[in-house]
C-alpha positions as CSV (number, residue, x, y, z in Angstrom):
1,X,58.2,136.1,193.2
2,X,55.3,134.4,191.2
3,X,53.2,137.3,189.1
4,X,49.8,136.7,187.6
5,X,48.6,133.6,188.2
6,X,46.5,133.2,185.1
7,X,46.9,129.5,183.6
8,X,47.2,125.8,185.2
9,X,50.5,124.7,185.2
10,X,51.3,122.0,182.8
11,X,52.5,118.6,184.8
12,X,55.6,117.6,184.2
13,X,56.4,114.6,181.3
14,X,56.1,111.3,182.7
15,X,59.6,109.6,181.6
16,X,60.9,112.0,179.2
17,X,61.5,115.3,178.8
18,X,60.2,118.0,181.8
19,X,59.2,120.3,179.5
20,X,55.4,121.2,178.9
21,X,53.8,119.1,176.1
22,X,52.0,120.9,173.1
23,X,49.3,119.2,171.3
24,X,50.3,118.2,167.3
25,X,48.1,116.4,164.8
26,X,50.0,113.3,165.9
27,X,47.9,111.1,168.9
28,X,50.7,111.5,171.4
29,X,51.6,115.0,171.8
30,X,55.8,115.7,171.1
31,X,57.6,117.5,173.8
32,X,59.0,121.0,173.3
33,X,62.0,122.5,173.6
34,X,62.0,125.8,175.5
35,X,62.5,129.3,173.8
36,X,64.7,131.4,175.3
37,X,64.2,135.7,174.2
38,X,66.9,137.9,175.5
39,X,65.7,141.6,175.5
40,X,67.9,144.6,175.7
41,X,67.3,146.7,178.7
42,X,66.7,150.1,176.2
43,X,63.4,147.9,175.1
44,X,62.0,148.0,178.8
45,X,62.1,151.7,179.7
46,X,59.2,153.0,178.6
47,X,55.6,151.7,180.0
48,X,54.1,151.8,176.4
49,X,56.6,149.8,174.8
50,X,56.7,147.4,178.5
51,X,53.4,146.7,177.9
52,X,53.8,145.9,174.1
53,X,56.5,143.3,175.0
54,X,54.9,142.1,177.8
55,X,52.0,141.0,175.7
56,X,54.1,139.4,172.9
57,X,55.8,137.0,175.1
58,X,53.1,136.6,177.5
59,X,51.3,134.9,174.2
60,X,54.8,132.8,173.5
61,X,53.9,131.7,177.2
62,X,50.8,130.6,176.4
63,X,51.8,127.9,173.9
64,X,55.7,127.2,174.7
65,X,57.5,126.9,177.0
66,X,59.7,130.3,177.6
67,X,62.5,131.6,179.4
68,X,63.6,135.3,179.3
69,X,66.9,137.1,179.7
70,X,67.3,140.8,180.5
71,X,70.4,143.3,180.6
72,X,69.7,147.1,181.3
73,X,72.7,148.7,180.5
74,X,71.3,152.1,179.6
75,X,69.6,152.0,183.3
76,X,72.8,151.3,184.9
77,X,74.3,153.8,183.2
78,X,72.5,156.4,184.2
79,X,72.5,155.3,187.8
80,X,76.3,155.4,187.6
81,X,76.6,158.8,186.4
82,X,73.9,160.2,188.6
83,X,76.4,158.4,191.6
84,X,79.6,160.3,189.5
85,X,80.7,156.5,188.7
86,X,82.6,156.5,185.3
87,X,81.7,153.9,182.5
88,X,84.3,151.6,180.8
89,X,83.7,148.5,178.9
90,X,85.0,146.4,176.2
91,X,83.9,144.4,173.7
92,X,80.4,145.0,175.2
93,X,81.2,143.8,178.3
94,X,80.6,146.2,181.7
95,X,84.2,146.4,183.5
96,X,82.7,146.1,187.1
97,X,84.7,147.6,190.0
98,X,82.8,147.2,193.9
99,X,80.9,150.7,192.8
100,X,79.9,149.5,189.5
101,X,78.7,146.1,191.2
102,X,76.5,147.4,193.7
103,X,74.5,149.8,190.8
104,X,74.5,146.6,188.3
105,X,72.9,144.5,191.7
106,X,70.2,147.2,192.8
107,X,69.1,148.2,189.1
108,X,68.9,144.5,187.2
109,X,67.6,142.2,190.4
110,X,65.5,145.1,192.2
111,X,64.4,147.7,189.5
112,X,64.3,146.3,185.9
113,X,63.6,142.6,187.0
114,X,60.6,143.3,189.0
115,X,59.2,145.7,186.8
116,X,59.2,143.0,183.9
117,X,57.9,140.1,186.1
118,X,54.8,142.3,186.7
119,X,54.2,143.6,183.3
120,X,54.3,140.3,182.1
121,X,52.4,139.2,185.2
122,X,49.2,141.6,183.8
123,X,49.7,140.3,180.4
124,X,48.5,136.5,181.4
125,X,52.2,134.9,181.9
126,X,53.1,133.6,185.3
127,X,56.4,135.2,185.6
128,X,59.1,134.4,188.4
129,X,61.7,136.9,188.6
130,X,65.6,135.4,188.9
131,X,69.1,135.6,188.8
132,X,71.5,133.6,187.9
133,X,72.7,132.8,191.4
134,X,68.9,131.4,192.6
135,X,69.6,127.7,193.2
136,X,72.8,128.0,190.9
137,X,70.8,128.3,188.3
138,X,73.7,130.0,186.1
139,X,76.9,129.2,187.7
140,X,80.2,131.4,187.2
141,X,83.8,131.8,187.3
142,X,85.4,135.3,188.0
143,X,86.7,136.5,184.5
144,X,90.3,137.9,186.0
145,X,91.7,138.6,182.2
146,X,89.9,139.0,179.5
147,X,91.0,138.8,175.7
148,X,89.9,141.4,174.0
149,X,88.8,140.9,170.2
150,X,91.6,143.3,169.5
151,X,94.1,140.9,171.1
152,X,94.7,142.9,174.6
153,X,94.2,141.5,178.1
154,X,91.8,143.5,180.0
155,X,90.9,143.1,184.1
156,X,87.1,143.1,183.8
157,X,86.7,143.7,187.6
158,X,83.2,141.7,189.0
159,X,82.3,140.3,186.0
160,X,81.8,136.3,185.8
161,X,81.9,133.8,182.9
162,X,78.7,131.1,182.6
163,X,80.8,127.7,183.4
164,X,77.4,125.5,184.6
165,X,76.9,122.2,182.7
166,X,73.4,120.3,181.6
167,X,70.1,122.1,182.3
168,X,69.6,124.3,185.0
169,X,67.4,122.4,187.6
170,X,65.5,124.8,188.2
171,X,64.9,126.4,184.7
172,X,63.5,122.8,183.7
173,X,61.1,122.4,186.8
174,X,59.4,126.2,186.8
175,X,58.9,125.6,183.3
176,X,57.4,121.8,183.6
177,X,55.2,123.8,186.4
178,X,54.2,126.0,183.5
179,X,56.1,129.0,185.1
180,X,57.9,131.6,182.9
181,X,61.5,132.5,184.4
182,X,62.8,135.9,183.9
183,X,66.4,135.7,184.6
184,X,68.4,139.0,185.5
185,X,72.0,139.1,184.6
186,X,73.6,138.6,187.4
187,X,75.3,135.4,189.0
188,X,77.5,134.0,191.7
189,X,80.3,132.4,191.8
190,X,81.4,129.4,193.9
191,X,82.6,131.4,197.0
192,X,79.3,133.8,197.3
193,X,80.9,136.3,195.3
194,X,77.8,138.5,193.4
195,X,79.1,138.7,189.6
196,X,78.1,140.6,186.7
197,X,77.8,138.6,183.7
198,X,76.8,139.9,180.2
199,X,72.9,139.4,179.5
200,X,74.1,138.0,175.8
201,X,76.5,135.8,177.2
202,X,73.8,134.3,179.7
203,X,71.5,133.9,177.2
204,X,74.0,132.0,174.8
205,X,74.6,129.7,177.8
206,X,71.7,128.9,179.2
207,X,70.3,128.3,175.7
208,X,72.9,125.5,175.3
209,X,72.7,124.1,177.9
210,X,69.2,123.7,177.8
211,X,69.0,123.0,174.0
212,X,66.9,126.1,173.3
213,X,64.3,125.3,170.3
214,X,64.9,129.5,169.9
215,X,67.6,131.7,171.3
216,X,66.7,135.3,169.9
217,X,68.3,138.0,171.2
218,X,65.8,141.5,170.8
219,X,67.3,144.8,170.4
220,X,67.3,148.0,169.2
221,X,68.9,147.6,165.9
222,X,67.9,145.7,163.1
223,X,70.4,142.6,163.5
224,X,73.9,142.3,161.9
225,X,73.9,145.8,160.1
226,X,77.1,145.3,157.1
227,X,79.1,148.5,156.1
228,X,76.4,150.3,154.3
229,X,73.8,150.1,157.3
230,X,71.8,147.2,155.8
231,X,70.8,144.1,157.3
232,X,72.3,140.8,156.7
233,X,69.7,138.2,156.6
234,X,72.0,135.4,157.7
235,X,75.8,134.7,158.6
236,X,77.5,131.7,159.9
237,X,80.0,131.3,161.5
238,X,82.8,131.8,159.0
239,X,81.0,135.6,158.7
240,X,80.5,135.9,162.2
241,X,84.4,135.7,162.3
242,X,85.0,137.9,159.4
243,X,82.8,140.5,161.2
244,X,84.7,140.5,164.7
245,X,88.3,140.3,163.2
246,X,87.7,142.8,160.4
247,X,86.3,145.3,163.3
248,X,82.9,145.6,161.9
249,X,80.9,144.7,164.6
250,X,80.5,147.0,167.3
251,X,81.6,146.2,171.1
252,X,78.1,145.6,171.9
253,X,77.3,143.4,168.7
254,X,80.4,141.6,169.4
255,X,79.2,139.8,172.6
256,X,75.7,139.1,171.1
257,X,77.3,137.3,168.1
258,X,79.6,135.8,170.7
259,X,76.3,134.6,172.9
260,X,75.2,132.9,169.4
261,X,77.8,131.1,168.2
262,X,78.1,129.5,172.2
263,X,74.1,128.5,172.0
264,X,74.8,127.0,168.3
265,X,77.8,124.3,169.3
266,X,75.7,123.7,172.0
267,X,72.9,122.5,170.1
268,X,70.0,125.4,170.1
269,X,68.0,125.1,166.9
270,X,67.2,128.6,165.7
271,X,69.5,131.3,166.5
272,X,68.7,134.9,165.8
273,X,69.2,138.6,166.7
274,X,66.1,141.0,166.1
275,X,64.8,144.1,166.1
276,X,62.0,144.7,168.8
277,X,61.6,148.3,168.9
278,X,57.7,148.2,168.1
279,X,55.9,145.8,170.1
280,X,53.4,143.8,168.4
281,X,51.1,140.5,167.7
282,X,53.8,137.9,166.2
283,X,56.9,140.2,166.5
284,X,59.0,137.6,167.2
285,X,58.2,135.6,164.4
286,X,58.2,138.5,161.7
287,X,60.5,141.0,163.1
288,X,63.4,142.0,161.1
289,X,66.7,140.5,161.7
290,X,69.8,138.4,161.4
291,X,69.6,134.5,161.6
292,X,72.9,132.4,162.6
293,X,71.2,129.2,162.5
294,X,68.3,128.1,160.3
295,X,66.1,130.1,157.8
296,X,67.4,133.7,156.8
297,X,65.3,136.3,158.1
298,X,62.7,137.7,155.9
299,X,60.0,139.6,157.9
300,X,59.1,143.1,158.2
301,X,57.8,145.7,161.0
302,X,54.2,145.6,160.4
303,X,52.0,148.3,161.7
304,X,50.2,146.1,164.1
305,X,51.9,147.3,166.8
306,X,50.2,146.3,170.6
307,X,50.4,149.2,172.5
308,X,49.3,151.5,169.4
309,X,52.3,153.5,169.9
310,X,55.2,154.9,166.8
């Protein structure tokens, strides 16, 4: 589904890279890399702050090219206990019996996925909503046992692990059309089997295999929090280890530092995981946060926000 047909779509490069060219102060314009933003599901409840977002990476769009990931967890969540469906997980990740599956399937692809393609649809982009089983777009392998980062195996049910290899096909051509894919996090795997796969984790992938320019993952917390509730402007990957085996990092936090460490040795440039509660002009650039690969983090809320909301 194509949203908001607002811009010509760039041709693709001649020879080279597929990606959309950006005009530089040098004569022949340099391809770009794509950016990849994941976005928490909690950040796509509420039409106000929809809207806010929407904008931002509707004007990403405009000069890059973009992909976006989405979870919605807290959705699911309340689906499942509205259905009487209890909730277990482990180190972030959903454990996903047949029950849990067909929630996940009806609230990512159907509910949160279409409502994002059209907010960003009114906000200029041309959005196509995904998953990662269009075209095998995002490959996966059923994850039978799982290691926990507490050293247990775990069954985690219907939930896959990202095993494509090279960029997507048809990631690189919507983009070189000047499309913006919005990819729900849900996959297949070989046999036809509908998966669950962690947002984070899909996001780290794809972002590798790709060679993301940006792989920033938007939540709501203000990045890598240490014990005393502060933000750490940057780790690598010696901290990112100290965090996971000294049980710092939440279960949730656990798979998005997970996600970034994957998109890194793949070769993304920037790596980062934000705050994006308040939605506004350049949020992605100055929100506050915690960088894994390039420049520490050094920006602050602002009170610009788009949708003049608190």
């Amino acid at each position: 589904m194509v949203a908001g047909a607002t811009q010509r779509p760039a041709r693709p490069v001649a020879g080279g890279s597929n990606y959309p060219r950006r005009a530089t102060s040098e004569v022949e314009p340099a391809a770009v890399a794509p950016t990849i933003i994941k976005l928490g599901g909690e950040l796509l409840e509420t039409p106000a702050r929809l809207r806010g977002l929407a904008r931002a990476l509707a004007a990403i769009a405009a000069r890059e090219p973009l992909v976006v990931v989405h979870g919605g967890g807290r959705e699911v969540a309340a689906e499942m206990a509205r259905l009487g469906i209890a909730k277990r997980a482990v180190d972030g990740l959903r454990i996903t019996d047949a029950a849990t599956l067909e929630v996940v399937a009806g609230v990512l692809a159907g509910r949160v996925n279409t409502r994002l393609v059209a907010a960003l649809g009114v906000a200029g982009a041309r959005a196509v909503g995904l998953t990662g089983a269009d075209a095998r777009l995002a490959p996966v392998r059923r994850e039978r046992r799982y290691r926990s980062a507490d050293g247990q195996s775990v069954d985690l049910g219907y939930v896959g692990r990202p095993v494509g290899e090279g960029p997507p096909t048809l990631l690189t051509d919507l983009l070189a059309a000047g499309y913006t894919p919005v990819v729900a996090s849900l996959s297949a795997a070989a046999a036809g089997q509908v998966l669950n796969v962690n947002a984070d984790t899909l996001a780290g992938d794809l972002a590798a295999r790709i060679k993301a320019r940006r792989l920033l993952i938007a939540g709501s917390t203000a990045g890598v929090l240490d014990e005393a509730g502060k933000t750490i402007p940057a780790l690598d990957d010696a901290g990112v280890d100290t965090l996971i085996r000294g049980g710092q990092a939440s279960a949730g936090m656990v798979a998005k530092l997970l996600a970034c460490r994957a998109a890194r040795a793949g070769g993304a440039g920037e790596v980062a995981i934000l705050d994006a509660r308040r939605p506004r002009q350049g949020m992605f650039e100055q929100a506050v946060g915690t960088k894994l690969a390039g420049r520490p983090m050094t920006g602050g809320a602002g009170n610009d926000d788009i949708d003049g909301s608190n």
